[in-house]
N, C-alpha and C positions, 0 to 999 in steps of 0.2 A: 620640757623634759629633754636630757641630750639627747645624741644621738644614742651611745652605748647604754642609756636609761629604754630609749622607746626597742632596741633590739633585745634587751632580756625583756621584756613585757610581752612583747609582739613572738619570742619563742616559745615562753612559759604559754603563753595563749594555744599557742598551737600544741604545746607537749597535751595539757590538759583536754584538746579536743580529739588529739591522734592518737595518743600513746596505747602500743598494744595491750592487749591484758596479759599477764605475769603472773604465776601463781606464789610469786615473793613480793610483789608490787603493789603497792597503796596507793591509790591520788588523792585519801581524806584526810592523809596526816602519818607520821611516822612509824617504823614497824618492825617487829622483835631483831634483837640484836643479832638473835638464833640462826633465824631465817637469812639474815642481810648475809653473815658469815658465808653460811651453805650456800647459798645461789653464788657470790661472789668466785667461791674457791672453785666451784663447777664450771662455771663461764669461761675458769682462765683460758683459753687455748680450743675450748669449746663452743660450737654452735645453741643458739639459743633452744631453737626447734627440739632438741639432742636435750638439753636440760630438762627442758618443763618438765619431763615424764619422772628422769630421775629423782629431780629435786620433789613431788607430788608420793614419790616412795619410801624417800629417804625422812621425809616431816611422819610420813604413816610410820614408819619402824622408831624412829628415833627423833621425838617430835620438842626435846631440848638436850640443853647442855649435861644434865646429870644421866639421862638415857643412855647418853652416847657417851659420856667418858665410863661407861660402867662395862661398855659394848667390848666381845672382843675386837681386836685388830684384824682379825682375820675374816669374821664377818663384816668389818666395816671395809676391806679393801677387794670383799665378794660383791658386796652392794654397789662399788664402784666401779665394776667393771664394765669395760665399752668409752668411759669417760677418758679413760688414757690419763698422764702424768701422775702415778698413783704416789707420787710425793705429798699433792693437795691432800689425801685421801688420810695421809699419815702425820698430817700437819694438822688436819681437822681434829682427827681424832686424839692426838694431843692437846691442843689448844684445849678440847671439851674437860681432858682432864684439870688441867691448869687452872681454868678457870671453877670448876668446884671445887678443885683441892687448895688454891691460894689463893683465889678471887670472891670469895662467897658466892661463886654464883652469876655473877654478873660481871659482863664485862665492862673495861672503865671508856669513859665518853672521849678520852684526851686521847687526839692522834699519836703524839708521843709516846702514851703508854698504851695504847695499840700497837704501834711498831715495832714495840719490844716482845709481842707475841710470838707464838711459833703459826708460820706462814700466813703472817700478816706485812705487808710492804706497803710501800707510799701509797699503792695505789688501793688498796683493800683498805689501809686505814682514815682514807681519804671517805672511802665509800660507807665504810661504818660509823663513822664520827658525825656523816652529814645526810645518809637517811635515816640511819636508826637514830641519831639523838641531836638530827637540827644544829649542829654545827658548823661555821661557814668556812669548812677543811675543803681544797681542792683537789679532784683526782683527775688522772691523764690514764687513756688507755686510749688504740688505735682510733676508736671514731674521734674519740675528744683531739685528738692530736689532728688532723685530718680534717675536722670544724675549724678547731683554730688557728689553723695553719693555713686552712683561706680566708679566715675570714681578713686578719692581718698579715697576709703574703710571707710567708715564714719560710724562703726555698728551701729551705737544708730538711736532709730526712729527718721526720721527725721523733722518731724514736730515739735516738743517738747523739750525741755532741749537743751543739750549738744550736740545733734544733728540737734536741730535749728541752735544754734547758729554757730555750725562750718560750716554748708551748706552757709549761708548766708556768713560770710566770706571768702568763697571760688567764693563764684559770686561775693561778691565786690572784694577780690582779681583780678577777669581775668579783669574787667574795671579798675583794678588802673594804669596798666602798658602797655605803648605805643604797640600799637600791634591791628590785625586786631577785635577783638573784642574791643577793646575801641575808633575804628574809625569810628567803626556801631552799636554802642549800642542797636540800636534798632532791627537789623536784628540779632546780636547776642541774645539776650534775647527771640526774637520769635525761633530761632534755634534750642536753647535750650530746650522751650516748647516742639516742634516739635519733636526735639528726642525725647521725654520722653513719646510723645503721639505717634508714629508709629512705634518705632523700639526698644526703654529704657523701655519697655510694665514692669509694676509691675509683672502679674505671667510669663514672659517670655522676656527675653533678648535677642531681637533680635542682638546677637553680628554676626551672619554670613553676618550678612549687612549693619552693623551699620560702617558710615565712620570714626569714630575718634575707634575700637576697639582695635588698636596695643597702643594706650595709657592709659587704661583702665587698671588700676588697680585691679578690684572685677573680671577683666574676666582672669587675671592674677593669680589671686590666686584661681581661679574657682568657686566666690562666687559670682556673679553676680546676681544668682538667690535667695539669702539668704540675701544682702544689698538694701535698709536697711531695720533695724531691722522691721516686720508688727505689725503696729499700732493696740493696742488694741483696740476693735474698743465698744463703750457703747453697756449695753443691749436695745434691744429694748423693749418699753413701749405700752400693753396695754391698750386702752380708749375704755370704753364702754358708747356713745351716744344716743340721741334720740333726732329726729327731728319731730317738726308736718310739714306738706304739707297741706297746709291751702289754700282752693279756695273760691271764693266768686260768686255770680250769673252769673260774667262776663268772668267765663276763668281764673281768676285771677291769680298769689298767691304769696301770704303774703312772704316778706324777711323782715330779720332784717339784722341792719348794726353791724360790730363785734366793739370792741373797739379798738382805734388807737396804742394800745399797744399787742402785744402777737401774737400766732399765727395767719395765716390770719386776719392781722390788716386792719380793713377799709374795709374788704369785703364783703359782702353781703351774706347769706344765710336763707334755711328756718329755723324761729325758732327753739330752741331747748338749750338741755342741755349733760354735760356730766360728768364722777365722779359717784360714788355712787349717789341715790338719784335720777338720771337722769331723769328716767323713770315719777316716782311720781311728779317731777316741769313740765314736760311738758304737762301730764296730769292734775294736779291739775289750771294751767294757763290756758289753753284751756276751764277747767270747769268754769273758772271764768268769761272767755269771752263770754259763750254762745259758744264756738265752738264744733261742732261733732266730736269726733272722730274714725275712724273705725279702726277692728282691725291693727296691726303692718305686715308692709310687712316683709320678708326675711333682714336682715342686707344688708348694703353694707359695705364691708372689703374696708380701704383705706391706702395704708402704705407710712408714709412719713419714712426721714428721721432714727428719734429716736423714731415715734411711731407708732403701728398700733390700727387704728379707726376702732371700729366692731359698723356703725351707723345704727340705727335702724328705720326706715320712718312710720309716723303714717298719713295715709290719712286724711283731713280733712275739713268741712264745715263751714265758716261762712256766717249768714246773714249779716253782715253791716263789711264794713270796716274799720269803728272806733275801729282798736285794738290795745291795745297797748304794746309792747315789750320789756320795761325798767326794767318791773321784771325778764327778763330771764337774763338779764347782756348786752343788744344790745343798742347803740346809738342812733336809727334811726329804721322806719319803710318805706317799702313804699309798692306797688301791683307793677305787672311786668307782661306780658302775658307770655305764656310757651314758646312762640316763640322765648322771648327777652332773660328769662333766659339763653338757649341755644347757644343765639350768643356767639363765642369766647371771644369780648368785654364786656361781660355783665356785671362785674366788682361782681360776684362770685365769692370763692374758685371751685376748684374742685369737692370737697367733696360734695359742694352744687347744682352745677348741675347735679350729679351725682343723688343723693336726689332725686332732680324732676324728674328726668328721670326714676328710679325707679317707680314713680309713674305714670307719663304721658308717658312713651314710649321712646327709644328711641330717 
């Protein structure tokens, strides 16, 4: 056996003896097209730990494709709140239509007409083609990039350029040629994850226990800890906000809908603004409405991604609920009691029930 034969042996060995339990994850054999979908679009940009729960709620409410393309949108982007990028959320819920309205039902096994789905990419199609239906399609996502980029010394960052591209070559490489990873595509590809996420760690190389390290090239030249190259990573950006917390005689309060473009698209929070200027629209609108405003709570810091939100909560009263919200930039208004806000489902940003809670407690 070569070399590159006894290292896909020797890791499949190991995925099979280690691999965590998953509540999307099979090691007897391949698994609903459904599920691979859902787990995959949750995962992007999120922690596993953070999943399981989700994804164990989201099979309970809407456990295939025709459930959920029947769902509305608003409860489907309620269910996914806390996961953040509620694009996935809108891509999901499209696809389920697509797929019972021009698929039959099922989705097709070919990467290529995977990719022509809505929010499906190389790497989700890679992932569907070869646990759900054992196809020898390769995918690249940080761990995978990160394995293979020590194991064949690959210095360029790997996400980008020259270092994209040779990582990905190097996974379609191990599926082109007969051998125990192009027999299990799909237990290979999760393998792979798997090192990269318990043992191929970014600041620390687990090679004292890692099964394939006698083939490892970066732990050969002792550069394991240095390949590849770390990604520069953007500044982060901050936004200085301001929201009213608007009640009315009943408990109420006042949410706007965000618009179905940008961040938290389609999700509901309390009025407001943010940019320069902030302050003065959300005041000068509230004066417009008859609304009270008292003075501003302490900020709430909220940091995504690329930016951190220093929002600012301005308590406030209306008498009638006739207001309306289309000057601030929101699609939609409706009233909500502080109970409903709160639920996990409430179909808020974060940011937003955070807001209220500032205001109303806990």
């Amino acid at each position: 056996m070569t070399a590159n034969l006894e290292r896909q042996a020797a890791l499949l060995a190991w995925y099979f003896a280690h691999a965590r339990a998953m509540p999307w994850r099979s090691l007897e054999g391949q698994v609903d097209p459904y599920c691979v979908v859902v787990s995959e679009l949750m995962l992007q940009q999120t922690r596993v730990d953070t999943v399981k729960d989700y994804f164990v709620r989201w099979l309970a409410r809407w456990p295939d494709w025709p459930t959920l393309a029947a769902a509305d949108l608003d409860e489907v982007l309620a269910q996914w709140t806390g996961l953040g990028y509620y694009n996935r959320a809108r891509n999901l819920h499209r696809l389920a239509q697509v797929v019972v309205a021009d698929l039959g039902g099922r989705l097709p096994a070919d990467a290529d007409r995977l990719r022509a789905l809505p929010g499906i990419g190389p790497y989700t199609a890679g992932a569907v083609a070869s646990i759900a239906f054992g196809q020898p399609v390769a995918l690249v996502d940080g761990n995978v990039a990160r394995v293979l980029s020590r194991w064949s010394l690959v210095h360029e960052e790997a996400r980008v350029g020259a270092g994209s591209k040779a990582v990905w070559a190097l996974a379609q490489a191990a599926l082109a040629a007969p051998g125990p990873a192009r027999s299990t595509p799909g237990h290979w590809n999760q393998a792979l994850m798997e090192l990269g996420a318990m043992v191929c760690t970014p600041r620390a190389a687990g090679c004292g226990h890692c099964p394939v390290a006698a083939w490892c090239e970066a732990k050969a030249a002792g550069l394991q800890n240095e390949i590849p190259a770390v990604r520069v990573r953007p500044q982060i950006v901050a936004v200085a906000a301001w929201h009213a917390i608007v009640c009315d005689g009943r408990g109420q309060v006042l949410l706007g809908r965000r618009p179905d473009r940008g961040r938290w698209a389609g999700l509901w929070e309390p009025p407001g603004a943010e940019g320069p200027g902030a302050a003065d629209a959300v005041v000068g609108w509230a004066r417009r409405h008859g609304i009270a405003l008292d003075s501003p709570l302490a900020p709430v810091i909220h940091v995504l991604t690329h930016r951190r939100y220093t929002a600012t909560p301005l308590p406030g009263r209306s008498a009638t609920q006739s207001v309306e919200v289309g000057s601030l930039g929101y699609t939609a208004s409706r009233w909500a009691t502080v109970g409903e806000v709160r639920a996990p489902t409430a179909g808020l940003s974060r940011l937003g029930q955070r807001l209220v809670a500032a205001v109303h407690g806990d």
